[in-house]
C-alpha positions as CSV (number, residue, x, y, z in Angstrom):
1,X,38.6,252.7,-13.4
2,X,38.8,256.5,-14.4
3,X,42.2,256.9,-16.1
4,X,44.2,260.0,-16.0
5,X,45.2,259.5,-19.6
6,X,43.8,257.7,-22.4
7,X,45.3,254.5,-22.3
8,X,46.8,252.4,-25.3
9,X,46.3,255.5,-27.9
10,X,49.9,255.7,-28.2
11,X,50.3,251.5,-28.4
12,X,48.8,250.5,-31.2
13,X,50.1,246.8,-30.9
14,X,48.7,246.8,-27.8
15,X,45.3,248.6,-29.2
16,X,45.1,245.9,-31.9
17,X,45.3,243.2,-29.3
18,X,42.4,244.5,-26.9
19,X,40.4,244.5,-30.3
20,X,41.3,240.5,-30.9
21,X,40.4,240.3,-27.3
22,X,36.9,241.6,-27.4
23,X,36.5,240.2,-30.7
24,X,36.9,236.5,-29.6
25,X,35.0,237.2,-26.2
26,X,31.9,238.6,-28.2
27,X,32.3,235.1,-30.1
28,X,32.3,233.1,-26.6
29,X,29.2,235.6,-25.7
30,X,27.2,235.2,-28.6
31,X,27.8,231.5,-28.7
32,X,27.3,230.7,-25.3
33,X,25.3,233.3,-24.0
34,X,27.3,234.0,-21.4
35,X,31.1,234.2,-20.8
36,X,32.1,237.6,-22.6
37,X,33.8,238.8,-19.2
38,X,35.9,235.7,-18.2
39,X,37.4,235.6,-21.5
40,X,37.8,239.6,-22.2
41,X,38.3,240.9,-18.4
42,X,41.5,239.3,-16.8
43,X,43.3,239.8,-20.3
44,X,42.4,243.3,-21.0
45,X,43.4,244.1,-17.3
46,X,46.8,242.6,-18.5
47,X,47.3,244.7,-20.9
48,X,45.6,248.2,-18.8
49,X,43.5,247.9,-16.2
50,X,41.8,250.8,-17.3
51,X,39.7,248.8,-19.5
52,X,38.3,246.6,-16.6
53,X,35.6,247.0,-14.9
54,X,33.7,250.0,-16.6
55,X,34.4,249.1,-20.1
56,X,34.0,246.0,-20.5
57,X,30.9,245.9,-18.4
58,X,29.8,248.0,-21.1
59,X,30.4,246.1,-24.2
60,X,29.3,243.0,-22.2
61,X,25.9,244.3,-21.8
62,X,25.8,245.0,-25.4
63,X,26.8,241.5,-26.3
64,X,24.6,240.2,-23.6
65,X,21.2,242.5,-24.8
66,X,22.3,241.6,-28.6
67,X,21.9,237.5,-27.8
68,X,18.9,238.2,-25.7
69,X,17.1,240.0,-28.4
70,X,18.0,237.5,-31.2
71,X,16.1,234.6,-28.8
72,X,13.6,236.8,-27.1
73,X,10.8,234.4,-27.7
74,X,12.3,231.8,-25.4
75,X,13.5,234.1,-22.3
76,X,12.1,233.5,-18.8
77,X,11.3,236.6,-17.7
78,X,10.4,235.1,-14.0
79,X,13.7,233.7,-13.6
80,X,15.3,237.1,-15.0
81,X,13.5,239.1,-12.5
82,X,14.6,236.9,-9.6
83,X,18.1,236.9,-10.4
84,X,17.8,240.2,-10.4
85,X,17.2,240.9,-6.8
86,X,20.1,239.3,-6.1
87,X,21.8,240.7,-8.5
88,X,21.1,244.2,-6.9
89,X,22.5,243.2,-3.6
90,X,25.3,242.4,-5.0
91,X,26.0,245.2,-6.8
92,X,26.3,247.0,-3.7
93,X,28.1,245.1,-2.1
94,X,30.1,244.8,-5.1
95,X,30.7,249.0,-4.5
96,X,31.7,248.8,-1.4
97,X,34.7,246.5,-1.7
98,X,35.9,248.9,-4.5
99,X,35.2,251.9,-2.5
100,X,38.0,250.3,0.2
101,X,40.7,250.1,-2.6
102,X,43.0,253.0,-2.5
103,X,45.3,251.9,-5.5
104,X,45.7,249.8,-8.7
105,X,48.3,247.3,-6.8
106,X,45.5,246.5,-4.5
107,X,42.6,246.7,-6.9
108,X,44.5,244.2,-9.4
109,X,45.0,241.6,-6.2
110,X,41.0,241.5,-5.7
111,X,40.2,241.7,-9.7
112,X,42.8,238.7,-9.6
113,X,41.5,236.3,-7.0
114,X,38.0,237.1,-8.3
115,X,38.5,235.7,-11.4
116,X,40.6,233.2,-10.1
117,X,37.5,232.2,-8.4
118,X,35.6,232.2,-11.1
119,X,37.3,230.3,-13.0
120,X,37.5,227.2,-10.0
121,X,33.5,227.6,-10.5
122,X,33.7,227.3,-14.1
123,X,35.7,224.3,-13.9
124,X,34.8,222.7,-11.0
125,X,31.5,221.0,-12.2
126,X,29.4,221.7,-9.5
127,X,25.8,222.1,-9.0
128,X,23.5,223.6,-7.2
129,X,19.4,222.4,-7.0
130,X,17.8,225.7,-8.9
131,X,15.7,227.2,-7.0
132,X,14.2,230.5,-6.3
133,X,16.8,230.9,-2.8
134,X,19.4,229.7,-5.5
135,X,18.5,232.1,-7.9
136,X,19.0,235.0,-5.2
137,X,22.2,233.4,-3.8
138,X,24.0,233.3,-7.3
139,X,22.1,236.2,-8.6
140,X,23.8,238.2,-5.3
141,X,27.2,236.3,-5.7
142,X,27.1,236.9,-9.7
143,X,26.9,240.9,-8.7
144,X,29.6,240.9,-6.6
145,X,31.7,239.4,-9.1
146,X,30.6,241.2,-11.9
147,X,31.0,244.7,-10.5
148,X,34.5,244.1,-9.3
149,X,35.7,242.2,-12.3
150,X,33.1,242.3,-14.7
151,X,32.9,238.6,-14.8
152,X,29.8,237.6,-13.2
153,X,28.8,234.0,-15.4
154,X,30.5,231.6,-13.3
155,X,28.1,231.6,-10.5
156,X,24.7,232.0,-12.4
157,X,26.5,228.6,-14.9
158,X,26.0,226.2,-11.1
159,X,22.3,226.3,-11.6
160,X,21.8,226.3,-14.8
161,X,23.9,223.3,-16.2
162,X,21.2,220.6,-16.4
163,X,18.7,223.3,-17.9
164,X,17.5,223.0,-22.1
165,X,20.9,225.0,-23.6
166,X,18.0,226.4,-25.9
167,X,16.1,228.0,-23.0
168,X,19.2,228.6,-21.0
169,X,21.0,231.0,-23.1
170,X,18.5,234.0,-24.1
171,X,17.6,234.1,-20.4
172,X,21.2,234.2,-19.2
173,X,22.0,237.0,-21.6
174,X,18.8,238.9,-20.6
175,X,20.1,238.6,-16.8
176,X,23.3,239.6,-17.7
177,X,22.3,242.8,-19.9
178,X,20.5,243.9,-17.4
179,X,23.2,242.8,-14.6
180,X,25.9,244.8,-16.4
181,X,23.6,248.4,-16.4
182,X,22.8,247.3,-12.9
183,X,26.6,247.0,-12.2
184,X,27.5,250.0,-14.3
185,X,24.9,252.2,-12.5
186,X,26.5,251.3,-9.0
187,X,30.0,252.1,-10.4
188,X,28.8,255.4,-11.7
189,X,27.3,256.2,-8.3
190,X,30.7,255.5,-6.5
191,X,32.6,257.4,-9.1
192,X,34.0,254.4,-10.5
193,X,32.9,255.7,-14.0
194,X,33.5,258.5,-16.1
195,X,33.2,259.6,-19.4
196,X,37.0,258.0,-20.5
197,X,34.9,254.9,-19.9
198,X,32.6,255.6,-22.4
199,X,35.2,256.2,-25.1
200,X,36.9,253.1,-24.1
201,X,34.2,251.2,-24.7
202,X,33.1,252.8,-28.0
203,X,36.5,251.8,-29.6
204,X,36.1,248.2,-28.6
205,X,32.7,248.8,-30.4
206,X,33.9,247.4,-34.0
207,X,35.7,244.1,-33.0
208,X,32.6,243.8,-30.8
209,X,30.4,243.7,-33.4
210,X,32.5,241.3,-35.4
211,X,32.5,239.3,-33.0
212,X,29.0,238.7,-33.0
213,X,28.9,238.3,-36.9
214,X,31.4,236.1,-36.8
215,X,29.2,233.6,-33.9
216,X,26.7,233.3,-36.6
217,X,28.8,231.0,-38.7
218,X,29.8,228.6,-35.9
219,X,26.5,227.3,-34.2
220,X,27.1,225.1,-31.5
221,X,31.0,223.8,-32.3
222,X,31.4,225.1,-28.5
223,X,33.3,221.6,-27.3
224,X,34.6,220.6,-24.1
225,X,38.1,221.3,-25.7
226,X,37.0,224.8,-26.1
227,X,35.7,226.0,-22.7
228,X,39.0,223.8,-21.1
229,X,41.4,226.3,-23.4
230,X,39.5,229.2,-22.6
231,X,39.6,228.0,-18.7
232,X,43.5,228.0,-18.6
233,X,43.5,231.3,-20.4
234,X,41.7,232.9,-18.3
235,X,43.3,231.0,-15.2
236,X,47.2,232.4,-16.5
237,X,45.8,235.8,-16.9
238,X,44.5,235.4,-13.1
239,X,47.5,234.3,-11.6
240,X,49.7,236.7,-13.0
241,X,47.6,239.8,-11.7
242,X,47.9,238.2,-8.4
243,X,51.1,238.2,-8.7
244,X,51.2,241.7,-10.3
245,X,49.3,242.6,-7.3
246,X,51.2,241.0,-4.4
247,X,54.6,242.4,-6.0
């Protein structure tokens, strides 16, 4: 969102925290490949929603482009560009829904359930047969989500759960670099960007890349323990901006 003032410069406890934030979401994306926006979004729109979507669609593209590049070798480029087409149609329809919110009560409601509904996906353990209609149907579903709420992961994760983790990943983060610019480019169209965005994202910049230093040193010690913690995290920060919305 375009905020009047700039948020948090006068908080810096609050400033620190958004930097943990993004720190430890650039570890999940790095890691992963995936996952930067379900772990950064609902919290940072706790603390000002300003920072949600525009933001952190930003530094989630960085993340995303930054994991793609270190695997490049093993990116599907076929799959990419299909999950792309969908991921276009979603973007606009992504758009549109924000275009028909005409204040923050209402736009915290629909960030809310959105990543309340991602994080059912996330948790739910369902698959879908991957496919090429699959691929479009996610890719579409993924830019809706990730426009709104700058989470789009959840729905791309159905298809690709029984695929080589190896192969998985770098192709993920290459849809969802290019997803986020795809998302960002709609937002600025609508005039849900601005250049407060940009500076928002720049100062979330060096925990960013921290973050990303930091995923070096851990490999794969992504457990089942981990993703469940990060599920209820995420599912808190959902409920309460529902709430915050519905109030």
């Amino acid at each position: 969102m375009i905020p009047d003032t700039f948020p948090l410069i006068d908080q810096p406890l609050l400033l620190v925290l958004a930097f943990v934030i993004v720190l430890a979401a650039s570890v999940v994306q790095a890691g992963l490949g995936m996952g930067f926006g379900l772990t950064a979004a609902p919290l940072l729109a706790l603390i000002d929603p300003h920072l949600v979507p525009v933001p952190t669609l930003m530094i989630g593209m960085v993340t995303a482009g930054a994991g793609a590049w270190r695997e490049r070798d093993a990116i599907s480029w076929p799959e990419v560009g299909t999950g792309l087409a969908g991921r276009f149609i979603g973007v606009a329809s992504g758009t549109y829904v924000l275009s028909q919110l005409t204040d923050r009560k209402g736009f915290m409601l629909v960030f809310g359930i959105m990543v309340a509904v991602a994080v059912v996906l996330s948790m739910g353990g369902w698959r879908l047969k991957f496919s090429r209609v699959s691929l479009v149907a996610m890719g579409w579903v993924s830019g809706l989500m990730g426009t709104i709420t700058s989470v789009g992961a959840p729905p791309l994760a159905m298809i690709y759960q029984d695929h080589n983790p190896r192969e998985a990943r770098p192709t993920l983060a290459a849809f969802f670099a290019f997803g986020c610019a795809f998302s960002l480019s709609g937002l600025a169209l609508s005039g849900w960007a601005g250049p407060d965005d940009v500076w928002l994202a720049l100062a979330m910049v060096p925990p960013m890349l921290v973050g990303i230093w930091v995923a070096r040193f851990l490999g794969g010690r992504f457990d089942r323990r981990f993703r469940s913690a990060l599920m209820a995290i995420s599912g808190v920060a959902a409920a309460i901006l529902i709430i915050r919305g519905l109030a």
